[in-house]
C-alpha positions in Angstrom: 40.1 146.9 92.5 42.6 147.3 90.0 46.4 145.6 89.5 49.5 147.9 89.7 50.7 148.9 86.5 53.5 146.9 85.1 57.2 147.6 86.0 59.0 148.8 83.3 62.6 149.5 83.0 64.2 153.0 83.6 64.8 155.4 80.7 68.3 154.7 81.6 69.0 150.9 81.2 67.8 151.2 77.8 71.4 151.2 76.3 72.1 148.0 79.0 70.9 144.9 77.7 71.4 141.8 79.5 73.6 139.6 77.0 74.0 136.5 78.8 72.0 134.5 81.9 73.6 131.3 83.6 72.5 129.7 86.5 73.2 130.2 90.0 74.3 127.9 92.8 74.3 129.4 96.1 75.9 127.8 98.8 77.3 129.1 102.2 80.0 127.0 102.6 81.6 128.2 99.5 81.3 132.3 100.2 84.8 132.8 101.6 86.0 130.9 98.1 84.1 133.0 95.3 86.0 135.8 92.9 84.9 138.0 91.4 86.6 139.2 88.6 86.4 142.5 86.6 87.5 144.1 83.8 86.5 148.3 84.0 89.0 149.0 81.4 87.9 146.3 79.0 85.9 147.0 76.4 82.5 144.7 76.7 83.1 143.6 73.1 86.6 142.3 73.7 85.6 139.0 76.0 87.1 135.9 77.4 85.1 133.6 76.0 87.1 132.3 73.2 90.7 132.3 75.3 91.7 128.8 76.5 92.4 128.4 80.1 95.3 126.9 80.5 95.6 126.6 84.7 94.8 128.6 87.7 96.4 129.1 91.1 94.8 130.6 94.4 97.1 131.4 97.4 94.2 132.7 99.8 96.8 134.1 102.3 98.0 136.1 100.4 95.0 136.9 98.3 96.1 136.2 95.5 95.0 134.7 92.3 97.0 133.7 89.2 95.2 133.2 85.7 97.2 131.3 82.8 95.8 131.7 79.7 96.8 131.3 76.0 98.1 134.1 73.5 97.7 133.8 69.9 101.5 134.9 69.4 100.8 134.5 65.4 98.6 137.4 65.9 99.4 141.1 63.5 98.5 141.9 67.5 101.5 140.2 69.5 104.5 141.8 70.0 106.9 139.3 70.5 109.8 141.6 71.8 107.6 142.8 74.5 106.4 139.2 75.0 110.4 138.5 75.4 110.4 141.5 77.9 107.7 139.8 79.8 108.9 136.3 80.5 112.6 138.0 80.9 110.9 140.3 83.8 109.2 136.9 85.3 111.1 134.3 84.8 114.4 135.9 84.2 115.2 134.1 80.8 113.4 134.0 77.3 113.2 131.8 75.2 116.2 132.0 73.3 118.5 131.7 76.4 117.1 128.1 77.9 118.1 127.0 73.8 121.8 127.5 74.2 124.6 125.3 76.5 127.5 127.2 78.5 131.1 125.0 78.4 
């Protein structure tokens, strides 16, 4: 009798090498508290890995999920009228406004 021939990957995959393994804890009682989150637009080359984490907030009501993370605003990148646009649009000041005292 003879043994099945090895499995070998499809002609496809090829081009999809795995780049990273970590382990995995399964647990039951944590399954309605897991995210996923992904990134379709991103290119695979562009990761998270060197970004600090600065906090995280999870309002599972609502479903939703907010990420605070750190920007290199010293960056040729950063656009720091936009980023003024940003925290105007959320917070409804920037930075230059919480510096100056009304009489």
């Amino acid at each position: 009798m003879t043994s099945p021939p090895p499995l070998t990957m499809a002609s496809g995959e090829d081009d999809d090498p795995v780049i990273q393994e970590i382990d995995v804890y399964l647990a039951k009682s944590l399954a309605d508290k897991l995210y996923l989150f992904q990134y379709p637009v991103r290119p695979s080359s562009m990761t998270y890995d060197d970004i600090t984490h600065l906090s995280a907030k999870i309002k599972p009501k609502q479903q939703k999920v907010e990420l605070e993370i750190a920007i290199n605003t010293l960056s040729p990148n950063y656009c720091r009228s936009k980023g003024e646009q940003i925290a105007l649009n959320v917070d409804g000041t920037t930075s230059e406004d919480s510096n100056t005292y009304s009489v």
